[in-house]
N, C-alpha and C positions, 0 to 999 in steps of 0.2 A: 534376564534384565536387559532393558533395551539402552543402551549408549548414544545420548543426545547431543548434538552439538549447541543448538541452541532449544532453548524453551518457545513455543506456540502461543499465542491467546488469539484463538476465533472472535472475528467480530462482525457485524453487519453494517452493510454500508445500504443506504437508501437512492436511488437512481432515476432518473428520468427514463423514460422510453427512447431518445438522444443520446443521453450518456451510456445507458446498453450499448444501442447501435454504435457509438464510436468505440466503444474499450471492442464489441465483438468484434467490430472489421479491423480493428489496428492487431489484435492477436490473431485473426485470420490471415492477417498481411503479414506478419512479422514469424508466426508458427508459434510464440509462446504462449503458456497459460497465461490467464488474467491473474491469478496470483503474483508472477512474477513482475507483471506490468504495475499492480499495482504500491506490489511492495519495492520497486526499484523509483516508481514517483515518490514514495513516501520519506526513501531514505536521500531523495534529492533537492525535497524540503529545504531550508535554512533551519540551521541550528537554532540561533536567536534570532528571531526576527528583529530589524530595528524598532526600538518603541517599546518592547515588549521585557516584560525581565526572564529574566532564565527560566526553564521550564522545570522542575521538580519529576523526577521520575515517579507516576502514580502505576500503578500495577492494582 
């Protein structure tokens, strides 16, 4: 049995030939995966955006 700390959901993100190029050289520059890049922008987001009402957890 495998002991998870958190739960995964794969998703696909759509990209410019631009937005490649910068996520590649910034993880070339930096050494880390673009996983990690992308998911440390994601959790640096705003919770509520002003304007916007709460967001509902969908899964």
């Amino acid at each position: 049995m495998v002991n998870r700390k958190w739960s995964a959901k794969r998703i696909t993100v759509n990209l410019t030939s631009s937005e490649v190029k910068a996520l590649k050289d910034y993880c070339s520059a930096t050494g880390r995966p673009a996983t990690d890049v992308i998911r440390e922008l994601i959790r640096s987001l705003e919770r509520s955006p002003k304007g916007l009402p709460e967001a509902s957890h969908h899964e």
